[in-house]
C-alpha positions as CSV (number, residue, x, y, z in Angstrom):
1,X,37.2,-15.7,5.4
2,X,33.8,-16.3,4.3
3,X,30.5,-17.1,6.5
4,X,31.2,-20.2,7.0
5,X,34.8,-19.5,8.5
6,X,33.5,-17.4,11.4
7,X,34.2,-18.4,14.7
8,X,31.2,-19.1,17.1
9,X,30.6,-19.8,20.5
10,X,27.1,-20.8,21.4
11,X,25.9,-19.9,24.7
12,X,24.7,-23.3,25.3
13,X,28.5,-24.0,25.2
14,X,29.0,-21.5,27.6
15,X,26.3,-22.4,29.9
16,X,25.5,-26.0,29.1
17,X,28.6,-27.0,31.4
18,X,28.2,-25.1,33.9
19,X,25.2,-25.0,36.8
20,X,22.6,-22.2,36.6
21,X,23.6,-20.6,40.0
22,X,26.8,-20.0,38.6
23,X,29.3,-17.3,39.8
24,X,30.4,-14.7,37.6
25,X,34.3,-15.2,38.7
26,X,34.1,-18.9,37.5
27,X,32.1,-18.2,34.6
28,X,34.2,-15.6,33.4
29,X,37.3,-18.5,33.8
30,X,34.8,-20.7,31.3
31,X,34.2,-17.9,28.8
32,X,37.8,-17.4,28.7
33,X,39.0,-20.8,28.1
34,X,36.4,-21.3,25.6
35,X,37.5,-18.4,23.6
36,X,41.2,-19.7,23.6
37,X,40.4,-22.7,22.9
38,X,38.1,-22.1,20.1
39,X,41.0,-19.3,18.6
40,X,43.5,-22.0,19.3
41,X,41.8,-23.8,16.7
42,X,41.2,-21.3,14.0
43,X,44.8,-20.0,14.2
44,X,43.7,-16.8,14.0
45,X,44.3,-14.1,16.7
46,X,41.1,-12.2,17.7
47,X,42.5,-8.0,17.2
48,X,42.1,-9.9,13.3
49,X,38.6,-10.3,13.9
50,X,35.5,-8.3,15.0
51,X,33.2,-9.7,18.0
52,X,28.8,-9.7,17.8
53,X,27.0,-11.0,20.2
54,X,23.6,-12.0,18.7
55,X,20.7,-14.8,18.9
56,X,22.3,-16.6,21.6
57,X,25.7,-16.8,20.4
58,X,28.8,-15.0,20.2
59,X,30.4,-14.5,16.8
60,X,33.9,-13.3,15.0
61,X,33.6,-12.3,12.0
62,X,35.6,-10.3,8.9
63,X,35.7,-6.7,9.1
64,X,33.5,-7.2,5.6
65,X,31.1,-9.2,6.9
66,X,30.6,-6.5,10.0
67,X,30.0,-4.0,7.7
68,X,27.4,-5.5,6.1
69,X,25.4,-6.5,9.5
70,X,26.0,-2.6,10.0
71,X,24.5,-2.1,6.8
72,X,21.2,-4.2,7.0
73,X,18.5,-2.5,5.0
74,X,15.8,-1.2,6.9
75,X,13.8,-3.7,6.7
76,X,16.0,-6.6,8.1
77,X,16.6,-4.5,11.1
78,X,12.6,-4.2,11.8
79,X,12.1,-7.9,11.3
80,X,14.9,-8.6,13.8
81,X,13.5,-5.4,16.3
82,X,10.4,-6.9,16.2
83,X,11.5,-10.6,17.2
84,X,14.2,-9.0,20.0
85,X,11.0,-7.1,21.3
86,X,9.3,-10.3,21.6
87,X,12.1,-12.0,23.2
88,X,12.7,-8.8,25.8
89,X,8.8,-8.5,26.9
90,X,7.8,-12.3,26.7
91,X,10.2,-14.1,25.9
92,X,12.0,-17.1,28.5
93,X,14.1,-15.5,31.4
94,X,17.3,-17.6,31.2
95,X,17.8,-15.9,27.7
96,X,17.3,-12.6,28.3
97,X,19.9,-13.8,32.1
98,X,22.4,-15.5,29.6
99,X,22.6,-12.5,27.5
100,X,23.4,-9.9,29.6
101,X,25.9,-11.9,31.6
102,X,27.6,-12.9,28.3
103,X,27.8,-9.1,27.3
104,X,29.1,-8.2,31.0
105,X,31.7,-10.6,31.0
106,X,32.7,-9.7,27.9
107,X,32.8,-6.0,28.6
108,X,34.8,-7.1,32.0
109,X,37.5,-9.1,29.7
110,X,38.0,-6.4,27.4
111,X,38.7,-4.4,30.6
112,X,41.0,-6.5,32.3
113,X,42.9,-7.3,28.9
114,X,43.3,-3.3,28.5
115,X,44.6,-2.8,32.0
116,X,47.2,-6.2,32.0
117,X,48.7,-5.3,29.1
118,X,48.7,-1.1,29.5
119,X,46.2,-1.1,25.9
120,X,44.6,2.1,27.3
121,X,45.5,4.7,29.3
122,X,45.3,4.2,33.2
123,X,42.6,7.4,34.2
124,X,40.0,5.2,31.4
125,X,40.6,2.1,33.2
126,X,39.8,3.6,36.9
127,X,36.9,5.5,35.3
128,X,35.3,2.5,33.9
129,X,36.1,-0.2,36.5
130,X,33.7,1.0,39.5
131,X,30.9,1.5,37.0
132,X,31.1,-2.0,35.8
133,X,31.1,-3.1,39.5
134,X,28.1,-1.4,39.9
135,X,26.3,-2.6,36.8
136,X,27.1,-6.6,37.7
137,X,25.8,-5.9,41.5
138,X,22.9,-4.6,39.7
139,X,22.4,-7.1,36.8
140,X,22.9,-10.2,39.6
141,X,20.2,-8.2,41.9
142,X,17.4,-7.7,38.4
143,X,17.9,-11.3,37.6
144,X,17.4,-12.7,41.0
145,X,13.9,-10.2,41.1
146,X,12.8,-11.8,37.7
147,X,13.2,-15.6,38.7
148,X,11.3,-14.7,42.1
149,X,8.3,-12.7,40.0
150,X,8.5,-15.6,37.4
151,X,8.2,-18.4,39.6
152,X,5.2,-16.4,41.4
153,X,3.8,-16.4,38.1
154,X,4.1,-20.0,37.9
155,X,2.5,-20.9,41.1
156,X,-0.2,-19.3,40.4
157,X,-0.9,-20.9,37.1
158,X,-0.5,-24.0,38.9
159,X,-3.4,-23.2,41.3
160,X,-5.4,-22.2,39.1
161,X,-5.6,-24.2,36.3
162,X,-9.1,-22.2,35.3
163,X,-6.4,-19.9,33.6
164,X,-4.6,-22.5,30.8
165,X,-8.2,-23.3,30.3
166,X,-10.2,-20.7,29.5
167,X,-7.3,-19.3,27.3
168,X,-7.4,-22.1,25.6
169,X,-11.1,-22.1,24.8
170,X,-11.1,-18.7,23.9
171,X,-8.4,-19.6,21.3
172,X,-11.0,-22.1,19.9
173,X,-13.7,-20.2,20.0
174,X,-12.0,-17.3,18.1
175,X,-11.1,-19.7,15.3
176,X,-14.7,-21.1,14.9
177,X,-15.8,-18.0,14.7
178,X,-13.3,-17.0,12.2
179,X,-13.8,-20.0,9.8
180,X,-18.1,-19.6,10.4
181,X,-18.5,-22.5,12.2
182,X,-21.4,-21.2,14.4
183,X,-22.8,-23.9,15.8
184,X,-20.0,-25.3,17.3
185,X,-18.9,-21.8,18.6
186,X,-21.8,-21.0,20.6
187,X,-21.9,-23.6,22.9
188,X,-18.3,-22.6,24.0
189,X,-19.4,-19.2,24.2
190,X,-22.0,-20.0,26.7
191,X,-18.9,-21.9,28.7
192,X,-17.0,-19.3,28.4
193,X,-18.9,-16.5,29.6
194,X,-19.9,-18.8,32.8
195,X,-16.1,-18.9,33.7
196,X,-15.4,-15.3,32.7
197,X,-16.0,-13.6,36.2
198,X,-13.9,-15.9,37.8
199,X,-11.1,-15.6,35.4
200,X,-10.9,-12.1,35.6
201,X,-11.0,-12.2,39.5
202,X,-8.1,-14.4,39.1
203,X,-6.6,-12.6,36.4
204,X,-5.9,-9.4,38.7
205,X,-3.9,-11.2,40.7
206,X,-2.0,-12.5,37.7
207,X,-1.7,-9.5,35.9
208,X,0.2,-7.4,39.4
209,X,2.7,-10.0,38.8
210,X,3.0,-9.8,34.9
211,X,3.7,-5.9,35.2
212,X,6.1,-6.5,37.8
213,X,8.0,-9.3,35.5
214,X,7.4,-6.1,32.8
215,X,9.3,-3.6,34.9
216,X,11.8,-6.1,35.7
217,X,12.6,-7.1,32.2
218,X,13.0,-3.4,30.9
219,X,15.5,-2.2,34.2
220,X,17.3,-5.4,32.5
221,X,17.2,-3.5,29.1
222,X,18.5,-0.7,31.3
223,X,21.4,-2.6,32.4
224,X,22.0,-3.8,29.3
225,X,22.0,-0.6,27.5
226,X,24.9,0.6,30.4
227,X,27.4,-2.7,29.5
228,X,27.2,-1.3,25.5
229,X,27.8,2.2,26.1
230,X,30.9,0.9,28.4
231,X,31.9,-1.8,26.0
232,X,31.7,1.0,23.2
233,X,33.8,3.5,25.3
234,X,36.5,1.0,25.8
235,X,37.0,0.4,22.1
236,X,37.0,4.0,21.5
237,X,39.6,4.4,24.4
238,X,41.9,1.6,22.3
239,X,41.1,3.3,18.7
240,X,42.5,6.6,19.9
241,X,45.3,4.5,21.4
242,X,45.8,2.4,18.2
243,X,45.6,5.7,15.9
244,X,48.0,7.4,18.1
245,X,50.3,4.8,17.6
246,X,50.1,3.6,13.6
247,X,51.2,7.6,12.7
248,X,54.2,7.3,15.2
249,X,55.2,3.9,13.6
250,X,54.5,5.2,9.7
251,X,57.0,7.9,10.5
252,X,59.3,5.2,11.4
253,X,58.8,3.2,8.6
254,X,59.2,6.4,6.5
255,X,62.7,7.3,8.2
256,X,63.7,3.7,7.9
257,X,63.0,3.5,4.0
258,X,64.9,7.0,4.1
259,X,68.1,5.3,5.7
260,X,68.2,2.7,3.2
261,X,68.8,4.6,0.5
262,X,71.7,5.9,1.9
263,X,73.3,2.6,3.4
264,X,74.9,-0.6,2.4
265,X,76.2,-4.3,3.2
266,X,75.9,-5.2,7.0
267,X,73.6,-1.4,8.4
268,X,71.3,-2.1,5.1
269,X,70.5,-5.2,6.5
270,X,69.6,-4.0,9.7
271,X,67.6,-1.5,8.4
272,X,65.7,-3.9,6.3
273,X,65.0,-5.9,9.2
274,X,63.9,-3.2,11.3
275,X,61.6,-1.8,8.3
276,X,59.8,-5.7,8.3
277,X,59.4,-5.6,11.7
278,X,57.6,-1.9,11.9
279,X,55.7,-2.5,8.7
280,X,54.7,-5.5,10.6
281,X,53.2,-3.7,13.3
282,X,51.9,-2.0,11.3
283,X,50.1,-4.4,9.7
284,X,48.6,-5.7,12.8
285,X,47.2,-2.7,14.5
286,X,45.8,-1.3,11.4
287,X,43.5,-4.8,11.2
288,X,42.9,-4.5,15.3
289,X,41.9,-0.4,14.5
290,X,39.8,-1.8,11.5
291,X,38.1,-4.2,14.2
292,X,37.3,-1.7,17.0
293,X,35.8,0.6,14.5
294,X,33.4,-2.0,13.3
295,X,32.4,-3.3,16.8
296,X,31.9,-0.2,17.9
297,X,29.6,0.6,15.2
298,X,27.6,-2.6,16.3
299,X,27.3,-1.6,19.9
300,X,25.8,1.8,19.0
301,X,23.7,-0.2,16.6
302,X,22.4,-2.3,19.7
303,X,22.0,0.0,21.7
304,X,19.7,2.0,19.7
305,X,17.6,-1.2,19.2
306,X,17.7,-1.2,22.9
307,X,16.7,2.1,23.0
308,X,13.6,1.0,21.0
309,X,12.6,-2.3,23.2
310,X,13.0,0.0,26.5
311,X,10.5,2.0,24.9
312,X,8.1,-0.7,23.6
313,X,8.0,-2.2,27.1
314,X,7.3,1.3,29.1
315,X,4.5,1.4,26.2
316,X,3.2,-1.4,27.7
317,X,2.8,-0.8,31.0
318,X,1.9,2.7,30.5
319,X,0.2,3.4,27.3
320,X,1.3,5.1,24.7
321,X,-0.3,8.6,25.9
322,X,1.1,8.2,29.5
323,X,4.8,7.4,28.0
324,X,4.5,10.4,25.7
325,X,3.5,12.3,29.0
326,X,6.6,10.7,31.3
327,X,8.8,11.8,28.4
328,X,8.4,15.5,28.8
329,X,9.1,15.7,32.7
330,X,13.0,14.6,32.6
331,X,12.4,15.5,36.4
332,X,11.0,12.4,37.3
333,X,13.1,9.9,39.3
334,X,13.6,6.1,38.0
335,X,12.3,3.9,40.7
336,X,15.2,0.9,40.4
337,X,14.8,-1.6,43.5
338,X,18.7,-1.4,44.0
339,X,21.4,-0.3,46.7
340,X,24.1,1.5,44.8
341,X,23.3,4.8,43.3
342,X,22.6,5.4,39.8
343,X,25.6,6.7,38.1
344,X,25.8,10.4,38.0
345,X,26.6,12.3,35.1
346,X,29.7,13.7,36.4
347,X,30.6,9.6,36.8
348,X,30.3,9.3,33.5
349,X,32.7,8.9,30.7
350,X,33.4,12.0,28.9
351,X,36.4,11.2,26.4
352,X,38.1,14.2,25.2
353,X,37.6,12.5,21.4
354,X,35.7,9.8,21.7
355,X,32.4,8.4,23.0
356,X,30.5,9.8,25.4
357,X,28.5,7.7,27.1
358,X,24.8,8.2,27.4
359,X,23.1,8.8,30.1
360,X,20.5,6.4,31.2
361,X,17.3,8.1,30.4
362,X,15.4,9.1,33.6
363,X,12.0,7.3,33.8
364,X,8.3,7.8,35.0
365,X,6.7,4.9,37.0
């Protein structure tokens, strides 16, 4: 399946049916529908495919083609980190909302799919299910903190139009100066510096609310950072499964090849049909393990970039010299505007074999 073949759901799908104050019960029920409707149409089944969620979209794509997004040079991945960093610190709220209620939905399927149809074991799905509880009362709480800072921000924009303006002067005024075109220049210099003490005055109020909006968007990071490290620990749970199970059935098909060598007429047949139907599953759950594998890969992948944005944004409220500071004094408490707890280390995940989930790094205000 090339490119071209993958199957893609667009959030604007997603969303652009739906109202913005949408619950996440009957968004979930859209998601869903969308999906079967869209695989419906491919004829493929998704354990054949491997799942990215990227750029306002979510993708299924070849096990070949994951493998190459896992292998983007170096400098691909800066280009993108440097765009996603835009996007996280600047960039419009409803994508950054959109995004992170995509990936919890999507994290929330993949449990209930598990625990309908007994994919992993039972402990995994009671270990995972409160914490994703807790991260959707959180992410619902972030988001409704960033529209209220936002539409602050807004307001007083619109009061004070003095802002758009001299913004946009100074914009002018730095490309005059930059092509040498004094003469026009200083005359909007002089403007300028007449409105400068009242813009800053204003500014101050301004800028309170930008950090805020700052502080808002990277707990959002935070959250986001949590859905991955579950998503990821779910697929792990289903690999071990899934590996567990092809080595039981490859002994089968062994045994069954065995028998056939040593039967005839009516029992050979039955045999034969057995061995098709193993080799069969086979089949099938070494393309779902081959899938798993690769996604998995791509969560750790985003959450690293994550990692990175969290980082850039605390840089930018803090300095550079103040971050390096927070980050020797794991001590310090995070100060999340939240009601349930932080998840405690002994709360999280700790597969015998598989992922263990990171704990959320503790930050410095």
């Amino acid at each position: 399946m090339s490119a071209n073949d993958s199957i893609t759901v667009s959030f604007d799908e997603i969303f652009g049916a739906t109202p913005d104050d949408i619950s996440m019960e009957k968004l979930n029920l859209f998601l869903e529908e969308v999906i079967e409707n869209m695989f419906q149409q491919s004829n493929r089944a998704p354990y054949e495919l491997v799942r990215v969620v990227e750029r306002g979209r979510i993708r299924w794509i070849t096990a070949e083609d994951a493998a190459a997004i896992i292998g983007d040079k170096e400098d691909a991945e800066n280009k993108t980190l440097k765009q996603s960093i835009q996007n996280a610190l600047r960039g419009d709220s409803v994508i950054l909302d959109r995004e992170i209620r995509v990936l919890f939905l999507l994290a929330n399927g993949s449990l209930k799919q598990y625990r309908e149809h007994n994919l992993i074991p039972l402990p995994e799905i009671k270990r995972t299910e409160p914490q994703l509880i807790r991260i959707g009362r959180q992410i619902h709480y972030q988001l409704n903190e960033l529209r209220g800072i936002e539409q602050r921000i807004l307001e007083v924009r619109r009061k004070n139009p003095i802002l758009d303006q001299f913004e946009q002067k100074m914009g002018m005024l730095l490309n005059l100066q930059k092509e040498g075109r004094m003469d026009e220049a200083t005359p909007l210099a002089i403007e300028l510096a007449s409105l400068k003490k009242k813009y800053i005055l204003i500014s101050r109020v301004l800028s309170t609310e930008i950090n805020q909006s700052y502080r808002c968007r990277m707990e959002i990071q935070y959250l986001k950072k949590s859905v991955l490290s579950w998503q990821r620990y779910l697929f792990a749970q289903r690999e071990g499964v899934l590996q567990n199970q092809l080595q039981t059935l490859r002994k089968s098909v062994e045994n069954i090849k065995f028998l056939l060598t040593k039967e005839s007429g009516s029992q050979k047949e039955k045999y034969q049909s057995e061995l098709n139907e193993k080799e069969d599953h086979v089949q099938k759950n070494e393309m779902e393990l081959a899938s798993v594998q690769k996604e998995q890969a791509i969560l750790e992948k985003q959450e690293k970039e994550t990692d990175c944005i969290i980082n850039h944004i605390r840089e930018t409220l803090e300095g550079p010299e103040e971050t390096s500071a927070a980050e020797k004094k794991p001590e310090a408490k995070a100060d999340v505007k939240e009601e349930p707890a932080e998840t405690k280390e002994s709360s999280r995940p700790q597969p015998r074999r598989m992922i263990t989930i990171e704990r959320q790094e503790q930050r410095n205000n």
